[in-house]
N, CA, C and O atoms as CSV, one atom per row, in Angstrom:
chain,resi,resn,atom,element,x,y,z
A,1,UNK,N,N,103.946,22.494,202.426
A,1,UNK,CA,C,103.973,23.939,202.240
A,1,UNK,C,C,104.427,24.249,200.818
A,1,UNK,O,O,105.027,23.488,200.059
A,2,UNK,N,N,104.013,25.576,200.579
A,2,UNK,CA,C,104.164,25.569,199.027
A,2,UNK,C,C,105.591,26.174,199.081
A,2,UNK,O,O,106.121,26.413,200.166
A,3,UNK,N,N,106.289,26.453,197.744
A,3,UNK,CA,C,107.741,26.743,197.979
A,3,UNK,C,C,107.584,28.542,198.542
A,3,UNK,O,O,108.221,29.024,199.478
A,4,UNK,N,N,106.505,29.331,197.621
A,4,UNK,CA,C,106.613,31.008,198.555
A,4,UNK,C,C,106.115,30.831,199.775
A,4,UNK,O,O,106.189,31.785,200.548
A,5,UNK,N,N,105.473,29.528,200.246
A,5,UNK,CA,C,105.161,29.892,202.124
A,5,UNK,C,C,106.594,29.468,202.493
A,5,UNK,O,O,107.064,30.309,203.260
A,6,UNK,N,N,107.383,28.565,202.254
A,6,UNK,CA,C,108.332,28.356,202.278
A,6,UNK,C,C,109.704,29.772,202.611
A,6,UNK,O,O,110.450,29.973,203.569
A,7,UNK,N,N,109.544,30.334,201.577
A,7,UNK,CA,C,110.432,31.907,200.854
A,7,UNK,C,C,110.090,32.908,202.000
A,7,UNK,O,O,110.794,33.424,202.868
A,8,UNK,N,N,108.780,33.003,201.706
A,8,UNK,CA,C,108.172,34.091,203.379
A,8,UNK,C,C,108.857,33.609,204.653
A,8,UNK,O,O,109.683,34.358,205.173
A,9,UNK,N,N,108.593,32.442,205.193
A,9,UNK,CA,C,109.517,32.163,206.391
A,9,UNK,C,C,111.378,32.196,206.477
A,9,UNK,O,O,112.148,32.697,207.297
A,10,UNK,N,N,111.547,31.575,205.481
A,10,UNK,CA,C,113.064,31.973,205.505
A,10,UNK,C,C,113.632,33.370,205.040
A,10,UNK,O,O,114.831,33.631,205.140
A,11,UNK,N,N,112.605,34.351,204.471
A,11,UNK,CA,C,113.329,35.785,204.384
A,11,UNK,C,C,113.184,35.970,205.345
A,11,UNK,O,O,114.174,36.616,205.689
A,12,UNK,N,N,112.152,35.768,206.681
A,12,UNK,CA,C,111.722,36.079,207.560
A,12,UNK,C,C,112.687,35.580,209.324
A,12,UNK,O,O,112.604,35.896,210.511
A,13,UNK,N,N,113.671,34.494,208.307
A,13,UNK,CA,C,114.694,33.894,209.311
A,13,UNK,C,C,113.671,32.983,210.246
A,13,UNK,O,O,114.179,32.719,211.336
A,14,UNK,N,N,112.719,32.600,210.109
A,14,UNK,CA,C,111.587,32.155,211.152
A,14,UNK,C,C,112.483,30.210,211.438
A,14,UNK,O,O,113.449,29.753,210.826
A,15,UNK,N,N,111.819,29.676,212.336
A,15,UNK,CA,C,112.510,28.762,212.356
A,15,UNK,C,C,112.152,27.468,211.191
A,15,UNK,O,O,111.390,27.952,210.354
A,16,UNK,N,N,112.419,26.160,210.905
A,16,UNK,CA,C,111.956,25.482,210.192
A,16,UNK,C,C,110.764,24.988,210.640
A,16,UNK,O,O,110.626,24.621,211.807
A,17,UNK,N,N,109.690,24.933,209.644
A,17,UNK,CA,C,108.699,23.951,210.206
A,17,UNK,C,C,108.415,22.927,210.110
A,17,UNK,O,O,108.806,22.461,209.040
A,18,UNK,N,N,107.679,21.975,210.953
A,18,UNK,CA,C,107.761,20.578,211.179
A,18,UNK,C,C,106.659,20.016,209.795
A,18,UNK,O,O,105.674,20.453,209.199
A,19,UNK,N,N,107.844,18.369,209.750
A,19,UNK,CA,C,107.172,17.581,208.829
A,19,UNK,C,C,107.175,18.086,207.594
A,19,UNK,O,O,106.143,18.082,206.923
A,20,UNK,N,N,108.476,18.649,207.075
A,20,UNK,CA,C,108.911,18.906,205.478
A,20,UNK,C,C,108.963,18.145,204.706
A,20,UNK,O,O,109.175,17.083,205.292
A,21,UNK,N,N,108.899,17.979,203.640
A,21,UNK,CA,C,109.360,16.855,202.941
A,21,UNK,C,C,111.167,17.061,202.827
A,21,UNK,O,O,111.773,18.015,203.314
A,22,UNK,N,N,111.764,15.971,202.104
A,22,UNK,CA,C,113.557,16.426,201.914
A,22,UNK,C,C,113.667,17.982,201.127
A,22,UNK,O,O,114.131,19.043,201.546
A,23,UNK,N,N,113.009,17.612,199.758
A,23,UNK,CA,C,112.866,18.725,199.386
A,23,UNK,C,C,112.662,20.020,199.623
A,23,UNK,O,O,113.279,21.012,199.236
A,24,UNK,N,N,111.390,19.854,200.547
A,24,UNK,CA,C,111.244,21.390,201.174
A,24,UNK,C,C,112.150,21.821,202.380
A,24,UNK,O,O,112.537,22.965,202.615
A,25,UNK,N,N,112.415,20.673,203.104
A,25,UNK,CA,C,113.543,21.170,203.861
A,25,UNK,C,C,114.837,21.989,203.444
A,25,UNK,O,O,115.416,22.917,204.009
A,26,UNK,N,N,115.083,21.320,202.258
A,26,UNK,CA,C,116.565,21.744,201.798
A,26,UNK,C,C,116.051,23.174,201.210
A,26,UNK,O,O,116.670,24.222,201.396
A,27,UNK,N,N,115.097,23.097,200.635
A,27,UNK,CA,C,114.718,24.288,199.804
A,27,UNK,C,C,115.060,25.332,200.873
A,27,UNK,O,O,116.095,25.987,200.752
A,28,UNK,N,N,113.912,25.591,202.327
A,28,UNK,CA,C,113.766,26.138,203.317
A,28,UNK,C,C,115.587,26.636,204.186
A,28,UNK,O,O,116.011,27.672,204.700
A,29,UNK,N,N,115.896,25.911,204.060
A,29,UNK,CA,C,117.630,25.908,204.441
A,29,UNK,C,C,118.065,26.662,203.898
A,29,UNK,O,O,118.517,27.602,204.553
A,30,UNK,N,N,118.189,26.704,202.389
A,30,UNK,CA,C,118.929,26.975,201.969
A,30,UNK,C,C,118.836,28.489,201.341
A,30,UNK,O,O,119.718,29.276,201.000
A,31,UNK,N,N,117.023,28.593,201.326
A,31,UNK,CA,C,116.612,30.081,200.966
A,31,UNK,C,C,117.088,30.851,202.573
A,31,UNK,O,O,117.251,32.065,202.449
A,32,UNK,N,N,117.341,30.268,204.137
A,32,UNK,CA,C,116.933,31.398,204.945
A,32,UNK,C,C,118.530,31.566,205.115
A,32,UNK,O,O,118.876,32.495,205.845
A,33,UNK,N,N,119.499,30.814,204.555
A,33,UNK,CA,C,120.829,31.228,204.323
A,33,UNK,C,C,121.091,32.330,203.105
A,33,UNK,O,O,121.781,33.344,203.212
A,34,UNK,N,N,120.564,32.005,202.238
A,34,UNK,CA,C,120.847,32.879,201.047
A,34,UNK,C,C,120.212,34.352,201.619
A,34,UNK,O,O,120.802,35.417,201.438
A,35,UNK,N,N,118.577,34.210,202.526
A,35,UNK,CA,C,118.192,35.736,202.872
A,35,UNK,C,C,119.523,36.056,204.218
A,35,UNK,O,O,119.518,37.287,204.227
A,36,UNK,N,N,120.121,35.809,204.818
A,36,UNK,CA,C,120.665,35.840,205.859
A,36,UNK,C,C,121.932,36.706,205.405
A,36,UNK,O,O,122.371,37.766,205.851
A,37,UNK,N,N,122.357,35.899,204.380
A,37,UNK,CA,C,123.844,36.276,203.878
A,37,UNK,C,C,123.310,37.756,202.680
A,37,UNK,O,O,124.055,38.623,202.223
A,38,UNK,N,N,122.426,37.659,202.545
A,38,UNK,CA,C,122.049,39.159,201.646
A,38,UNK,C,C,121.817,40.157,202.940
A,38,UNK,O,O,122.361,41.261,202.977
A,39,UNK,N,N,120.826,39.597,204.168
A,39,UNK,CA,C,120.247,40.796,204.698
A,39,UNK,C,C,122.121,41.117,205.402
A,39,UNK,O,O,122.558,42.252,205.210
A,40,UNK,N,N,122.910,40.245,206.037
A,40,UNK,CA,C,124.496,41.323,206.421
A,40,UNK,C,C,125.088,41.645,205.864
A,40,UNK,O,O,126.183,41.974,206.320
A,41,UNK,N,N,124.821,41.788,204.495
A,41,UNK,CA,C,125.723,42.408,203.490
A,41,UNK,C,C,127.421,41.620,202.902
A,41,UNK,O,O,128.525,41.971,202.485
A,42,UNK,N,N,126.561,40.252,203.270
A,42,UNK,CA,C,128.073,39.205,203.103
A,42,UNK,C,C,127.605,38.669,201.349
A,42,UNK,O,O,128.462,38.072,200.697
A,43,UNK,N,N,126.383,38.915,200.798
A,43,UNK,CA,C,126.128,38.481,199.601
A,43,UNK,C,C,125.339,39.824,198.977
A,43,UNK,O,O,124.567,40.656,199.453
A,44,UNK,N,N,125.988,39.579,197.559
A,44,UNK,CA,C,125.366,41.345,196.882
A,44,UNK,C,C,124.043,40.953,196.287
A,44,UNK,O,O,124.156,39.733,196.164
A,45,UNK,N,N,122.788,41.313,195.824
A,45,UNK,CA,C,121.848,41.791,195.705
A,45,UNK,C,C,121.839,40.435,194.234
A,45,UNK,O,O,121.367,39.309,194.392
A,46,UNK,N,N,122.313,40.809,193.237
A,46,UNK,CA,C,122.578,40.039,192.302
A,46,UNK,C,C,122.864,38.729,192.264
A,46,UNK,O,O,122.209,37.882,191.657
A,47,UNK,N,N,123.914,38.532,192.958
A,47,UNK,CA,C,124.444,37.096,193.410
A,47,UNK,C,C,123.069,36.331,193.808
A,47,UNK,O,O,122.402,35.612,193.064
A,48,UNK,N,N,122.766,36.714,195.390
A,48,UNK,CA,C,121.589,36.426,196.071
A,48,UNK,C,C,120.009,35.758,195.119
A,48,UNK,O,O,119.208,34.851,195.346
A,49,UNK,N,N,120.141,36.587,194.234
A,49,UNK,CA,C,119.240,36.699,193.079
A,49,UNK,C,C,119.525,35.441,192.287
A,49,UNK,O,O,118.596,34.738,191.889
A,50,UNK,N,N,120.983,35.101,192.015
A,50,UNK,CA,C,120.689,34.236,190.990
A,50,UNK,C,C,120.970,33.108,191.571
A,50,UNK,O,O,120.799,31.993,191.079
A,51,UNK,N,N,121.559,33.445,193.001
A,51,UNK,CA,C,121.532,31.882,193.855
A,51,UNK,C,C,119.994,31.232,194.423
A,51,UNK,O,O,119.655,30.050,194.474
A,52,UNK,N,N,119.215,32.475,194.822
A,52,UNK,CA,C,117.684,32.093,194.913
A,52,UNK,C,C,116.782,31.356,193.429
A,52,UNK,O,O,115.725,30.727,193.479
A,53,UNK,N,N,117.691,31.720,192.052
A,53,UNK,CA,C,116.513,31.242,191.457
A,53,UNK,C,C,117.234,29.637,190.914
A,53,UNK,O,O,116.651,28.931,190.092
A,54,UNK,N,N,118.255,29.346,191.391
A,54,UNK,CA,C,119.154,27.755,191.342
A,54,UNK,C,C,118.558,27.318,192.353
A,54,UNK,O,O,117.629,26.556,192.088
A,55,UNK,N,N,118.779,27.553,193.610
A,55,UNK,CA,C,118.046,26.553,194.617
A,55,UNK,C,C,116.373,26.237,194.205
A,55,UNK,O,O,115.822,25.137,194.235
A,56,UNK,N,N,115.821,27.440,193.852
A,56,UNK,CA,C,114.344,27.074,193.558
A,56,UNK,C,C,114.160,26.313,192.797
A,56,UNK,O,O,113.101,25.688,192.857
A,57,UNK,N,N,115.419,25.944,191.409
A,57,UNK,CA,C,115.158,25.463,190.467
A,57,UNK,C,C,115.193,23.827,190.793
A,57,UNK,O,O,114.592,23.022,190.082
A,58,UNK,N,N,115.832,23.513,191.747
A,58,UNK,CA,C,116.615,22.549,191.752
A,58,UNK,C,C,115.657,22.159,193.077
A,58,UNK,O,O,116.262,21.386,193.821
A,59,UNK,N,N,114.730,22.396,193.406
A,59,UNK,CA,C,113.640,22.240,194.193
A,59,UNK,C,C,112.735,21.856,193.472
A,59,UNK,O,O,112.070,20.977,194.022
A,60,UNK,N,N,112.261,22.229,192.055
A,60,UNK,CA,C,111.356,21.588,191.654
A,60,UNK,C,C,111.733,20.546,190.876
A,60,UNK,O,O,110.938,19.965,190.136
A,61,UNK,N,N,113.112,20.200,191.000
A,61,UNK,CA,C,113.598,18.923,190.131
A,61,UNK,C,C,113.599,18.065,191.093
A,61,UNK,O,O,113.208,16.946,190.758
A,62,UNK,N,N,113.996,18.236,192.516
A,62,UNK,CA,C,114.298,17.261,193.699
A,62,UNK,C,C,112.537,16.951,193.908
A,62,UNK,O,O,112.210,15.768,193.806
A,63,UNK,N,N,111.507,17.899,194.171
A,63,UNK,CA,C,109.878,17.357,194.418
A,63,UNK,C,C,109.401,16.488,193.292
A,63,UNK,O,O,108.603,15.551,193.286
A,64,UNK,N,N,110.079,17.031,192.375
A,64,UNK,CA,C,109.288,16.023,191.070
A,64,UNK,C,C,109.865,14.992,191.037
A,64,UNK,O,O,108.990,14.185,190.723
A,65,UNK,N,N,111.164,14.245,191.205
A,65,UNK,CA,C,111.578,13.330,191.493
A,65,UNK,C,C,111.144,12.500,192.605
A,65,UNK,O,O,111.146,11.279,192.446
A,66,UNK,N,N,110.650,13.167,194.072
A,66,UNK,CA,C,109.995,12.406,195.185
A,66,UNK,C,C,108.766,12.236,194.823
A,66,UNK,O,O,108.318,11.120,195.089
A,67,UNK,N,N,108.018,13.009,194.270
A,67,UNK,CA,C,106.720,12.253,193.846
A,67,UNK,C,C,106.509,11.512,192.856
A,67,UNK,O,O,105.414,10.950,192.842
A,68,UNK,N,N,107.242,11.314,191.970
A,68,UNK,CA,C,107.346,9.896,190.863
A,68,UNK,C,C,107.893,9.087,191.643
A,68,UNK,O,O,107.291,8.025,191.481
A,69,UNK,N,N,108.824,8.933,192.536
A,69,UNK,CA,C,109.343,7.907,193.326
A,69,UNK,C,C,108.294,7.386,194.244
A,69,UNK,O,O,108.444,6.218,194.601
A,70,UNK,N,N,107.020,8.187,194.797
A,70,UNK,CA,C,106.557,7.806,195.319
A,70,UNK,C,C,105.126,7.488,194.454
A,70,UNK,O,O,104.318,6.762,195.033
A,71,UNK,N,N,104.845,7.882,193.390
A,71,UNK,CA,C,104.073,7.298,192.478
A,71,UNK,C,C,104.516,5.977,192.336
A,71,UNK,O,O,103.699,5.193,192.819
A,72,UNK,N,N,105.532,5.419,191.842
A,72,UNK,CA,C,106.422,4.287,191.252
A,72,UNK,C,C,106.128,3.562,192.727
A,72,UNK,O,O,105.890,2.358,192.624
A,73,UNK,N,N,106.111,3.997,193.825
A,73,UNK,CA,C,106.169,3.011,195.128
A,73,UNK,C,C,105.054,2.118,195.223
A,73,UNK,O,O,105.013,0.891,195.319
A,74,UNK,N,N,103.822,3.320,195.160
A,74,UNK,CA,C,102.115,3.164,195.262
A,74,UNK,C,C,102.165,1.924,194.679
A,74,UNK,O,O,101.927,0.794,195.105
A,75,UNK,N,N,102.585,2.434,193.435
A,75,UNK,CA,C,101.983,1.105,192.298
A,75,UNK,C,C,102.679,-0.391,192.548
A,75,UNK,O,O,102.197,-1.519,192.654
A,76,UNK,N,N,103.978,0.109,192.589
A,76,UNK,CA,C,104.438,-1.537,193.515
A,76,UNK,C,C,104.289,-2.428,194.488
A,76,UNK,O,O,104.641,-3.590,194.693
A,77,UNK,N,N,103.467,-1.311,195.237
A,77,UNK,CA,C,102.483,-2.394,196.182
A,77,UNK,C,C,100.851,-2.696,195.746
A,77,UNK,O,O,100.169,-3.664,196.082
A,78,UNK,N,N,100.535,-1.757,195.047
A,78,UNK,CA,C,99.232,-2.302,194.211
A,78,UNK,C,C,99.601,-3.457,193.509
A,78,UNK,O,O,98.750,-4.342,193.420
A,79,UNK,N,N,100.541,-3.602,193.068
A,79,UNK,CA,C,100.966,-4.732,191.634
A,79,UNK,C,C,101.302,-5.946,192.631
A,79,UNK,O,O,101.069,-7.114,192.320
A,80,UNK,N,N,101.738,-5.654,193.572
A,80,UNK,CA,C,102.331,-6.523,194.661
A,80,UNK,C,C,101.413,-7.630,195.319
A,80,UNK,O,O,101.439,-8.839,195.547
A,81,UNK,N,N,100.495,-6.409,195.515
A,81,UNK,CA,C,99.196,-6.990,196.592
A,81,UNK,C,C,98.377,-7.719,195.898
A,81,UNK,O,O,98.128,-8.867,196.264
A,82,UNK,N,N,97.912,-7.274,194.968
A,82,UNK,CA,C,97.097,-7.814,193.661
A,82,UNK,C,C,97.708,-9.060,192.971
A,82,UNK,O,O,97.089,-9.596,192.053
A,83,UNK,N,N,98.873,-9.521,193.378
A,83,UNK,CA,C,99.794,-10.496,192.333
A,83,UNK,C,C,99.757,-11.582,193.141
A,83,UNK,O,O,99.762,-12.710,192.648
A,84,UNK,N,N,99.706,-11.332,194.791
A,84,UNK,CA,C,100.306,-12.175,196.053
A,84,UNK,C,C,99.582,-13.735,195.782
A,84,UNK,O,O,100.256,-14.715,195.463
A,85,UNK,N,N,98.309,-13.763,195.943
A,85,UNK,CA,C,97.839,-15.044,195.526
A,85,UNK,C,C,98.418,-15.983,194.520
A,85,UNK,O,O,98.904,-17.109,194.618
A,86,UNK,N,N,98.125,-14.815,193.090
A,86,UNK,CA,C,98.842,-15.467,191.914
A,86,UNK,C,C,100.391,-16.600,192.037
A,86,UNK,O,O,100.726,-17.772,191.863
A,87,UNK,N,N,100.946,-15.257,192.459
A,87,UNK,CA,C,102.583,-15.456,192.804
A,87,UNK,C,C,102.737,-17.073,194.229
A,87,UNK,O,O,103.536,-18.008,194.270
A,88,UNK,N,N,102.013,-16.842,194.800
A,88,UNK,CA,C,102.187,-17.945,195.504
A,88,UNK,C,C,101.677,-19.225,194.813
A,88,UNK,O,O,102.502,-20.139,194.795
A,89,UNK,N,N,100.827,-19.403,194.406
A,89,UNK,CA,C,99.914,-20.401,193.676
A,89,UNK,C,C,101.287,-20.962,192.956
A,89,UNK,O,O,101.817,-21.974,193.414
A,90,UNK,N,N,101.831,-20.304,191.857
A,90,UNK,CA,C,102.928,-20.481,190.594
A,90,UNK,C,C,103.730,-21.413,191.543
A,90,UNK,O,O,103.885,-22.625,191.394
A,91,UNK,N,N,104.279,-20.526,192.686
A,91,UNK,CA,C,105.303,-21.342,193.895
A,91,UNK,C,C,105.317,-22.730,194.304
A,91,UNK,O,O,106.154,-23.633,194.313
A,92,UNK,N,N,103.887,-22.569,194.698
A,92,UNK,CA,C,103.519,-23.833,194.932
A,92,UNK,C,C,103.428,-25.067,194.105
A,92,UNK,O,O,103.792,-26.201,194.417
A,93,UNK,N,N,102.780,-24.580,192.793
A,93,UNK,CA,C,102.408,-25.582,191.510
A,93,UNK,C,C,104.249,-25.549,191.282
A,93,UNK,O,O,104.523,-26.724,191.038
A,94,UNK,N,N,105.147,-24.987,191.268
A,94,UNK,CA,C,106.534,-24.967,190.777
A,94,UNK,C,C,107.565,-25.979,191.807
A,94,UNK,O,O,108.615,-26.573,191.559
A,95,UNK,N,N,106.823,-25.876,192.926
A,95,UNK,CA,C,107.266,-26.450,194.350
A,95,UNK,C,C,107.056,-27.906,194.357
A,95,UNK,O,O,107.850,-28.760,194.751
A,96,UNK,N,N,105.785,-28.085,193.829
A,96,UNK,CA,C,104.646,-29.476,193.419
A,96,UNK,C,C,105.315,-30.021,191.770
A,96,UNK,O,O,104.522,-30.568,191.004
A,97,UNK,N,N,106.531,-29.857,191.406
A,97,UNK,CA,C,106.102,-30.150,190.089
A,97,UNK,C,C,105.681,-30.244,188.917
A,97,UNK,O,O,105.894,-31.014,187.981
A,98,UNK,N,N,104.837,-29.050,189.146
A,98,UNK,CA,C,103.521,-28.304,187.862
A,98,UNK,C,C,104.316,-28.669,186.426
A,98,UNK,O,O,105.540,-28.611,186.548
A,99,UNK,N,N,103.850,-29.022,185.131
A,99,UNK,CA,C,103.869,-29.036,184.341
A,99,UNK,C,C,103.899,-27.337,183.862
A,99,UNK,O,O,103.365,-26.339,184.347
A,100,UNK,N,N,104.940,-27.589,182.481
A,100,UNK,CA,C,105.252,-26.000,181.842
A,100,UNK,C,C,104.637,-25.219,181.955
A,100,UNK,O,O,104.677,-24.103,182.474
A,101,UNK,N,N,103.221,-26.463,180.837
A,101,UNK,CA,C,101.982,-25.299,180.114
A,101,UNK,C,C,101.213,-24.948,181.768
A,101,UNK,O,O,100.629,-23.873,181.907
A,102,UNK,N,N,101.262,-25.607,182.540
A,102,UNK,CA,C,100.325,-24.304,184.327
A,102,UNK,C,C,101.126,-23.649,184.391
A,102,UNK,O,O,100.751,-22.477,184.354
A,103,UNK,N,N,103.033,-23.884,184.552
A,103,UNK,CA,C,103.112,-22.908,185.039
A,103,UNK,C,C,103.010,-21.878,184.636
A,103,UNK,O,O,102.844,-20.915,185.385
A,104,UNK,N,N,103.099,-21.744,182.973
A,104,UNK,CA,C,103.147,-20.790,181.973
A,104,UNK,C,C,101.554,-20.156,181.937
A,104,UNK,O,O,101.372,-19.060,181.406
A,105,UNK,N,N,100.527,-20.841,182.476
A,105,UNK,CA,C,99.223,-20.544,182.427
A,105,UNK,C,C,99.477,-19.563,183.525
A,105,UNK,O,O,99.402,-18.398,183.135
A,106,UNK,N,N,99.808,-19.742,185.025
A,106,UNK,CA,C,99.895,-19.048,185.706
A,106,UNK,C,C,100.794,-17.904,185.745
A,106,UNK,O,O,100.506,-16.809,186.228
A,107,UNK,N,N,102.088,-18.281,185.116
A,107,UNK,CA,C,102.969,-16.910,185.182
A,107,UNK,C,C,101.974,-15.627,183.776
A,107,UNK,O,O,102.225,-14.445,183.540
A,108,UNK,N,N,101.360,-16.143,183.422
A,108,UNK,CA,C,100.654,-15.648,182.187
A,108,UNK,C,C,99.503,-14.946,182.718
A,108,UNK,O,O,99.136,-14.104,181.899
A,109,UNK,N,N,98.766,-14.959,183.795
A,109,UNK,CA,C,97.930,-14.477,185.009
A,109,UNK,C,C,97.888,-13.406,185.649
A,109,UNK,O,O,97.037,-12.553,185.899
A,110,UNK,N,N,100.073,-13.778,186.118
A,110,UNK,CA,C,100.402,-12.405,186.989
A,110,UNK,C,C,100.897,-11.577,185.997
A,110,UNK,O,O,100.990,-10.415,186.395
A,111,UNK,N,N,101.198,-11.720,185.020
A,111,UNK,CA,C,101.322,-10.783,183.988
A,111,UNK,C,C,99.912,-9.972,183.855
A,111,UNK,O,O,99.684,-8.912,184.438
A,112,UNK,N,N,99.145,-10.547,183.121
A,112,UNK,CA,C,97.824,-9.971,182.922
A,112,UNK,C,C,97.082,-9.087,184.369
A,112,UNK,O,O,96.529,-7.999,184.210
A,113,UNK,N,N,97.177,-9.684,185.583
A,113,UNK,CA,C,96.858,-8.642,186.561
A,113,UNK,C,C,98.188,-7.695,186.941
A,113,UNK,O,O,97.954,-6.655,187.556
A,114,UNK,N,N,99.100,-7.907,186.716
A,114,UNK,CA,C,100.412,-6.885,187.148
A,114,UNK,C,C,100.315,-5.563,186.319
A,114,UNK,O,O,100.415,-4.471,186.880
A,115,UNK,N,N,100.076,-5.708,184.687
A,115,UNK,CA,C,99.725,-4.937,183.552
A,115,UNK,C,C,98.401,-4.705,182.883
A,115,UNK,O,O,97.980,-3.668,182.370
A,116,UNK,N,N,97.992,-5.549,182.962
A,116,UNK,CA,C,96.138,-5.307,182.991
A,116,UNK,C,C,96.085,-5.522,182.007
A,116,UNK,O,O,94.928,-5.377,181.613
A,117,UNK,N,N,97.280,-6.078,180.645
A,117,UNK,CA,C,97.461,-6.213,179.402
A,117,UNK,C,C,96.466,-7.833,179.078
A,117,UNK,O,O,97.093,-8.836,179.417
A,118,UNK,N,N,95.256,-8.061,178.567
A,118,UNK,CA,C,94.882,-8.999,177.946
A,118,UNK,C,C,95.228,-9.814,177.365
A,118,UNK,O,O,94.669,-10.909,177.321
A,119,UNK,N,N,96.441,-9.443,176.643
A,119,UNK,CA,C,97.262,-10.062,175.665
A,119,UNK,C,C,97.453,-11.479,175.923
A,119,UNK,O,O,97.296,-12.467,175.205
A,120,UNK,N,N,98.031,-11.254,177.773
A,120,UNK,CA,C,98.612,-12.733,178.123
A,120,UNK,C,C,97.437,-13.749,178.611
A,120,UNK,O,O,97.712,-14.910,178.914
């Protein structure tokens, strides 16, 4: 949900809806407290105001952080999955004895598919 479908339900006091992310949960929490405590007159108009635009703010620092974390995840199992052969092979030739220059041929492999860098 986007953060104003989000804003609409909690001015609205509605209940939480299912399958939030952390982020939007907390966001959702914390906006239908802030409308709650404005609509009984326990928070003034202003306050409310500048506590709504901190939580929002701090909502798009907490989503942008879960989706690079979960960018950063993706790729560690791409790099992972893609390496598995490699990485075992090295094990084995390292397990067996292998001479430097294989193993260095091979650790030089999972480099090149981990980074896609030619270099190695």
């Amino acid at each position: 949900m986007t953060a104003a479908e989000l804003e609409r339900r909690a001015a609205a006091e509605l209940s939480m809806p299912d399958q939030l992310t952390a982020p939007e949960g907390l966001l959702y929490l914390s906006l239908r407290r802030i409308y709650h405590d404005w609509h009984t007159g326990l928070l003034p108009k202003p306050e409310a105001k500048r506590e709504k635009q901190q939580v929002l703010a701090q909502y798009e620092r907490y989503a942008a952080a879960l989706e690079e974390t979960q960018h950063l995840c993706r790729i560690f199992v791409d790099v992972t999955k893609d390496t598995e052969a490699l990485r075992r092979a090295y094990h084995l030739a390292k397990h067996k004895g292998a001479a430097p220059d294989e193993l260095l041929g091979l650790a030089c492999q999972i480099i090149r598919t981990a980074t896609g860098d030619k270099t190695f």
